[in-house]
C-alpha positions as CSV (number, residue, x, y, z in Angstrom):
1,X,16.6,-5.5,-7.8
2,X,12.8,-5.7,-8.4
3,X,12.5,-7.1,-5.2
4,X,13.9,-4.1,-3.5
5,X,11.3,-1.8,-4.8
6,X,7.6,-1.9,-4.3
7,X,4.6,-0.3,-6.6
8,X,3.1,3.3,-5.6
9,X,1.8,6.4,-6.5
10,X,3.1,9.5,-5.3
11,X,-0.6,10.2,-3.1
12,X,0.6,6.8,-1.6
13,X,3.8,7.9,-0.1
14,X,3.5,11.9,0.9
15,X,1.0,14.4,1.3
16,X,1.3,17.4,-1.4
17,X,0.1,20.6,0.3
18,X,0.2,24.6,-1.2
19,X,1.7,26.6,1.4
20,X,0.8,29.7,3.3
21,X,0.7,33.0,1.8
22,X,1.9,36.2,4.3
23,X,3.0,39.3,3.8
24,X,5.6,41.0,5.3
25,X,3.0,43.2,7.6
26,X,1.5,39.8,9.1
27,X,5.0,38.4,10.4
28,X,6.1,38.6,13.4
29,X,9.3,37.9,14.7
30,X,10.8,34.6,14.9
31,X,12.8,31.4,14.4
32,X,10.6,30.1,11.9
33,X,11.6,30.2,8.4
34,X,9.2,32.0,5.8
35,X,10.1,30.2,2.5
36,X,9.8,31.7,-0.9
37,X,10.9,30.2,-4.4
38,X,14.0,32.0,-3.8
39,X,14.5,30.3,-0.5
40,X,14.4,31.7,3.3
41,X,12.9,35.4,2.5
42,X,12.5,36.3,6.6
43,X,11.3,34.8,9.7
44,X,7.9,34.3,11.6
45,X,6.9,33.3,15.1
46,X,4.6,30.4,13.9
47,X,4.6,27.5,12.1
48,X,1.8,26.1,10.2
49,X,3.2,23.3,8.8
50,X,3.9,19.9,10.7
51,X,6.7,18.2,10.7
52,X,8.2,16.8,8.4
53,X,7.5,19.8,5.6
54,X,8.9,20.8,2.9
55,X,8.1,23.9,1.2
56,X,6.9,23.7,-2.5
57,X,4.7,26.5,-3.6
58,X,5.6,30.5,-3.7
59,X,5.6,31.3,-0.3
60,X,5.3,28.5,2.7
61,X,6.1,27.7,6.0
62,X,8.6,25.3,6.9
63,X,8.5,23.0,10.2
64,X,11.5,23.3,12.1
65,X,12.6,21.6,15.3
């Protein structure tokens, strides 16, 4: 098995990033999800993340598409 698995740190293998705080009054509409600890809170017109994302702060952007 130790074959199968190689040393790394986590900086090594992904990019952690805070997401993008916006209030309700900035969005406008779209398909993109707004993401919130609670999970998709409403939709935006933009995305500022690239793909692949996930989102992992309070509120966030995830890349879709």
């Amino acid at each position: 098995m130790g074959s199968e698995f190689q040393d790394s740190t986590i900086g090594g293998e992904l990019t952690l990033q805070r997401g993008f705080d916006i209030t309700k009054k900035q969005q406008k509409p779209g398909t993109v999800p707004v993401v919130s600890s609670g999970g998709i809170s409403s939709f935006h017109n933009e995305s500022k993340a690239a793909r692949p994302a996930t989102p992992c702060a309070t509120y966030c952007y995830h890349a879709t598409g």
